[in-house]
ChimeraX commands (.cxc) that place a marker at each C-alpha (Angstrom):
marker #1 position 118.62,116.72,41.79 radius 0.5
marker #1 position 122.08,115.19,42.21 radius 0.5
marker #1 position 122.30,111.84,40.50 radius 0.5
marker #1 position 123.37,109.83,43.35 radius 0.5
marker #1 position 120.01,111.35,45.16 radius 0.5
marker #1 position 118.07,110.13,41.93 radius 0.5
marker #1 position 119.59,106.84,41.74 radius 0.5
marker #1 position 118.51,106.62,45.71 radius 0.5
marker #1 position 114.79,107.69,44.95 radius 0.5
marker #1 position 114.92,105.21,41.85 radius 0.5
marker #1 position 116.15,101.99,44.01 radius 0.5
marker #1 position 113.61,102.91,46.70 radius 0.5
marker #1 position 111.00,102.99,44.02 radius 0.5
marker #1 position 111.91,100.06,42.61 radius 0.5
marker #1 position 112.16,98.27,45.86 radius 0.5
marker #1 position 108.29,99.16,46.41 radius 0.5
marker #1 position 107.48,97.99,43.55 radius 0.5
marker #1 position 109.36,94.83,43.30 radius 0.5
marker #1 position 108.23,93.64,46.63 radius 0.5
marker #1 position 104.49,94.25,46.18 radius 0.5
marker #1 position 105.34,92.44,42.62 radius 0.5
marker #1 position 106.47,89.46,44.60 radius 0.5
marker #1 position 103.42,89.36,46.82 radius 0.5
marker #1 position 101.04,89.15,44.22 radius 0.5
marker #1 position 102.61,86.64,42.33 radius 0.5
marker #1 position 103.65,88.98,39.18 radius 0.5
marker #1 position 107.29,88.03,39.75 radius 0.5
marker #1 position 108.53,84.55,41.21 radius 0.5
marker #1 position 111.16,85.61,43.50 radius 0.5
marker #1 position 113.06,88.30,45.08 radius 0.5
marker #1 position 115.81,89.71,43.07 radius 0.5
marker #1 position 119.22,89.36,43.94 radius 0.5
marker #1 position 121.18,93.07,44.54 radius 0.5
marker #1 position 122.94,92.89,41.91 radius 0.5
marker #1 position 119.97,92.47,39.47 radius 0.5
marker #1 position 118.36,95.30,40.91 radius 0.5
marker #1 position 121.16,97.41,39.81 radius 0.5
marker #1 position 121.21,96.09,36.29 radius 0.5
marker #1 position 117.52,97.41,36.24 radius 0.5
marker #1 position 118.88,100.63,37.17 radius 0.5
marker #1 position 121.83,101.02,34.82 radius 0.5
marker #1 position 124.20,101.22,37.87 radius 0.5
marker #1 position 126.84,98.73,38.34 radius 0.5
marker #1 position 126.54,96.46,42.34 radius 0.5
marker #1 position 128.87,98.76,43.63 radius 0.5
marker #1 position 127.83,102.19,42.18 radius 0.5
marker #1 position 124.34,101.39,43.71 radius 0.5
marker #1 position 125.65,100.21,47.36 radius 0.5
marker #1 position 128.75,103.24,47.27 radius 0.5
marker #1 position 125.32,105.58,46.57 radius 0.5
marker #1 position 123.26,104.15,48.94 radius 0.5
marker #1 position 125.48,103.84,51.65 radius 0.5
marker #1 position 126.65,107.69,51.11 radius 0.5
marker #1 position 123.02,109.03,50.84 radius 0.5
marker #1 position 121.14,106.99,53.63 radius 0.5
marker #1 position 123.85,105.45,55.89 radius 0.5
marker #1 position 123.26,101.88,55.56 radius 0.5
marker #1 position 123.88,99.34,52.86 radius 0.5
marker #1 position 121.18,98.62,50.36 radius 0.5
marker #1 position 120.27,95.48,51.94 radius 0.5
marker #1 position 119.32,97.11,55.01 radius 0.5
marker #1 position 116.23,98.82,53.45 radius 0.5
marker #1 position 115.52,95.90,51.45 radius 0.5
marker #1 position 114.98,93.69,54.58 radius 0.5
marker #1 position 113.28,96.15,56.43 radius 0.5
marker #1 position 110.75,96.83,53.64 radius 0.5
marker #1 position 110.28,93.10,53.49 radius 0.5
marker #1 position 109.75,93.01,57.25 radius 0.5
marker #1 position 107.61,95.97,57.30 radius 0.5
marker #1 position 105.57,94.51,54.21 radius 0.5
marker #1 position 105.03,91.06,56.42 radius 0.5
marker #1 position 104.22,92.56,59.36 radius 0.5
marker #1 position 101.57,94.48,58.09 radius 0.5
marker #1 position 100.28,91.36,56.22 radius 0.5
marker #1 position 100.79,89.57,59.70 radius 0.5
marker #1 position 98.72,92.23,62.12 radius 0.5
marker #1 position 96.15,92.73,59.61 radius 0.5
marker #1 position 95.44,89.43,57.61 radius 0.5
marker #1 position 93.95,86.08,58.68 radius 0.5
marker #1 position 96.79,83.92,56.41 radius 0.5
marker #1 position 98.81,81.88,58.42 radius 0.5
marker #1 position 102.34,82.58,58.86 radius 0.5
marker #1 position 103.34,79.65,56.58 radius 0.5
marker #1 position 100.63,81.24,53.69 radius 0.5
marker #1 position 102.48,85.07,54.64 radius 0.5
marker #1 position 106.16,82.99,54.35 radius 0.5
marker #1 position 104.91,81.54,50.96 radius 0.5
marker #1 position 103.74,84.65,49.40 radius 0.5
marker #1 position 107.52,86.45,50.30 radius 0.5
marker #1 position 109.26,83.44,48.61 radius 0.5
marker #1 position 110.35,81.53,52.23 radius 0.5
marker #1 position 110.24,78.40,53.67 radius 0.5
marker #1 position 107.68,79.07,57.02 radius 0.5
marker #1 position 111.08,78.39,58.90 radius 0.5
marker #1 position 113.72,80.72,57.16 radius 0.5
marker #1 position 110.91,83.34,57.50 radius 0.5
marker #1 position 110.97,82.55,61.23 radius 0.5
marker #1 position 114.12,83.08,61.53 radius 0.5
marker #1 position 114.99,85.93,59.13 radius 0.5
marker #1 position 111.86,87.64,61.07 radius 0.5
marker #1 position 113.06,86.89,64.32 radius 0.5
marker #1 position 116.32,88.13,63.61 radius 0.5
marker #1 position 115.01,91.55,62.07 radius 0.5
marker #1 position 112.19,91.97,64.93 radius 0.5
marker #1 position 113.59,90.69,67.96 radius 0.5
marker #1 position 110.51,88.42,68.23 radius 0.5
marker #1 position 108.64,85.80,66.05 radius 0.5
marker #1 position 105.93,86.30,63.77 radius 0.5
marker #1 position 103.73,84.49,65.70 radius 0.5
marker #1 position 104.33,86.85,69.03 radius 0.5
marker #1 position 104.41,89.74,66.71 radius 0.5
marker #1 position 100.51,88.50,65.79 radius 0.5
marker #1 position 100.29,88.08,68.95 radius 0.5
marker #1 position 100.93,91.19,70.47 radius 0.5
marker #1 position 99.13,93.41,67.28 radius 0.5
marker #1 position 96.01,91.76,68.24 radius 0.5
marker #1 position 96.12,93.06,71.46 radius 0.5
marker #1 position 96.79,96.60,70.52 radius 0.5
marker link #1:1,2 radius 0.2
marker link #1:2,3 radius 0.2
marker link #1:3,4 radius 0.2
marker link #1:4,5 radius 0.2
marker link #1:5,6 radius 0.2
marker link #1:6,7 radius 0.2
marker link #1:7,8 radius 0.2
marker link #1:8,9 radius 0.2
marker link #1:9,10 radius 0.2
marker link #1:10,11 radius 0.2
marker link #1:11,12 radius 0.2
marker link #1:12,13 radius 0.2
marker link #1:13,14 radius 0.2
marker link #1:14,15 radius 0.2
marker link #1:15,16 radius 0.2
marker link #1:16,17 radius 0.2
marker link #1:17,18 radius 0.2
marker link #1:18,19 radius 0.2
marker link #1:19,20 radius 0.2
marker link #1:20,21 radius 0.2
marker link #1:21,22 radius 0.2
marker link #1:22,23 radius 0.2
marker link #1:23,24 radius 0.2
marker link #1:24,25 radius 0.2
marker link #1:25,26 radius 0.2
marker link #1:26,27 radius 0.2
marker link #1:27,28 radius 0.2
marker link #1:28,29 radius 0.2
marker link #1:29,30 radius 0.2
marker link #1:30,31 radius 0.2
marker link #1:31,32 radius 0.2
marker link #1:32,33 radius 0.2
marker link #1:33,34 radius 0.2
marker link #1:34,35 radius 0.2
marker link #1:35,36 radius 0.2
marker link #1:36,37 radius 0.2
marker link #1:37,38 radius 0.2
marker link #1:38,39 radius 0.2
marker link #1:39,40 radius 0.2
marker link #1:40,41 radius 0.2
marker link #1:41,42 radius 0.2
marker link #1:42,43 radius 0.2
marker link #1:43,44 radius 0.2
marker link #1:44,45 radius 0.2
marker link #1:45,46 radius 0.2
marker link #1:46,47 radius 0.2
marker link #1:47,48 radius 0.2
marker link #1:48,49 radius 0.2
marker link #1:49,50 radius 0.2
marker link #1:50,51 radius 0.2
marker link #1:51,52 radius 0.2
marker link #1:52,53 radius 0.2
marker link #1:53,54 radius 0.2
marker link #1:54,55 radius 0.2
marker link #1:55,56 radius 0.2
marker link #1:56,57 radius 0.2
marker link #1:57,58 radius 0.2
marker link #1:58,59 radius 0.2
marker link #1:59,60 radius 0.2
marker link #1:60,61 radius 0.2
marker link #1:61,62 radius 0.2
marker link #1:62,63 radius 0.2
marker link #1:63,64 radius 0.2
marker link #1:64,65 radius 0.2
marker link #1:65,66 radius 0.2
marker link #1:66,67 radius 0.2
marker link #1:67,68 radius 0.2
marker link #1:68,69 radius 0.2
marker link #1:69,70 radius 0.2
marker link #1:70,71 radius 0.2
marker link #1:71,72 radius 0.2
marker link #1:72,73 radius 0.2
marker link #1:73,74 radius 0.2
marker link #1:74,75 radius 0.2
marker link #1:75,76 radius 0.2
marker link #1:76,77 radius 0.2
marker link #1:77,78 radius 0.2
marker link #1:78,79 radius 0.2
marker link #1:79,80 radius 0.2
marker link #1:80,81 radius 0.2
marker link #1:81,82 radius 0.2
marker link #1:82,83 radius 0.2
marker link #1:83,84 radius 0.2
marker link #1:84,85 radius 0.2
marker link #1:85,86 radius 0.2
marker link #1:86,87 radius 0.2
marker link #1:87,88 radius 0.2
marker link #1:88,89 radius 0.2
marker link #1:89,90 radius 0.2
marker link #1:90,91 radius 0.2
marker link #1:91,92 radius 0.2
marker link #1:92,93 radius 0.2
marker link #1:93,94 radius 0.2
marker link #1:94,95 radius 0.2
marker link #1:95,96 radius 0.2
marker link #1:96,97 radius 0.2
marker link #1:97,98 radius 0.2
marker link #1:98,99 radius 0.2
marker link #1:99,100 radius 0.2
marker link #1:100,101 radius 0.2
marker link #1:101,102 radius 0.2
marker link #1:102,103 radius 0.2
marker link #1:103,104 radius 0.2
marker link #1:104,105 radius 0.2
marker link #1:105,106 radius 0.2
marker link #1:106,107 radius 0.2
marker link #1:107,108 radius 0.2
marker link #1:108,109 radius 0.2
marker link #1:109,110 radius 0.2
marker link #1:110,111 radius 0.2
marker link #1:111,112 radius 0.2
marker link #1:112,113 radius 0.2
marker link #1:113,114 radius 0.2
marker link #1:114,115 radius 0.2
marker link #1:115,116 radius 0.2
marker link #1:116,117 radius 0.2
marker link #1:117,118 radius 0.2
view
């Protein structure tokens, strides 16, 4: 394996992890990029320059769209409210509003919504 695939497989591993980590409470708070990397040995630009040549998109990209895929999940199949879901992912109900509409196209609570329907 070529280390710029390993150091892919590693972030996405640790981005699984991490999250979930968050949700449960084991860690307070989301971990800035740059952290991230430190916990991977790779400088902030090593890991985005890999990243961006193995998978296309920055590493933010697939860190927000794990988090959204994570809270939508938690939205279609839990009975928390959307402020309890924004709480456990470290947001203010609002900035989770927004940072979900903004990912989505539409807010959590038509995202509920429309997964009960299904």
């Amino acid at each position: 394996m070529k280390r710029s695939e390993e150091i892919t497989r590693q972030y996405f591993d640790f981005l699984e992890k991490h999250i979930q980590d968050v949700i449960t409470g084991a860690v307070p708070e989301f971990m800035e990029l740059n952290e991230i990397a430190g916990q991977l040995a790779v400088s902030h630009q090593h890991l985005t320059d890999t990243i961006k040549k193995e998978k296309g998109h920055h590493p933010c990209y697939f860190y927000d769209e794990k988090i959204i895929s994570e809270a939508q999940s938690m939205i279609a199949d839990s009975d928390y409210s959307i402020a309890e879901i924004a709480r456990l992912f470290t947001y203010d109900p609002s900035n989770f509003s927004k940072f979900f509409k903004k990912m989505t196209g539409i807010t959590p609570g038509e995202f509920r919504k429309n997964s009960r329907l299904l």
